[in-house]
N, C-alpha and C positions, 0 to 999 in steps of 0.2 A: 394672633388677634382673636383666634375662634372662640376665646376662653376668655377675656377679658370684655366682653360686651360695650364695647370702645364702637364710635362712630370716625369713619374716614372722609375723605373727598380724593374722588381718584379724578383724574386725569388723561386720556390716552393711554386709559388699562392700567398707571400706576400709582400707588399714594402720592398727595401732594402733599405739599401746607399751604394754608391760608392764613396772614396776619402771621407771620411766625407760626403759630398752631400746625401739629399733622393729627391731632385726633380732640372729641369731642366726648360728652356722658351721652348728649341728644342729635338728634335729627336736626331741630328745631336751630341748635346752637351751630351744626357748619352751615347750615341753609344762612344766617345772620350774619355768618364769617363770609359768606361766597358774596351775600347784598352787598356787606361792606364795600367787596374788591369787586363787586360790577360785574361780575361772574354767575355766569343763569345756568342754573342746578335742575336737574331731571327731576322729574317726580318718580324716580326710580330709585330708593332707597333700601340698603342691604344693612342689615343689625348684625355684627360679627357674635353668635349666640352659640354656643356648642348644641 
């Protein structure tokens, strides 16, 4: 993922999915995925970036 600058939502250290989805372009877009499913997200966000 270090190379594809892809956004995840982990779980207990592991990728999930949300809504079907396991990755996003934005921040913005799994934060809206996690709203959907009632799921409260850190303001602790990591950008997979080489």
């Amino acid at each position: 993922m270090g190379r594809t600058g892809i956004f995840v939502a982990m779980r207990g250290g592991v990728v999930t999915s949300l809504g079907g989805r396991s990755h996003w372009r934005s921040a913005d877009e799994v934060r809206r995925a996690a709203q959907a499913e009632n799921i409260a997200v850190s303001d602790f966000v990591v950008r997979t970036l080489p």
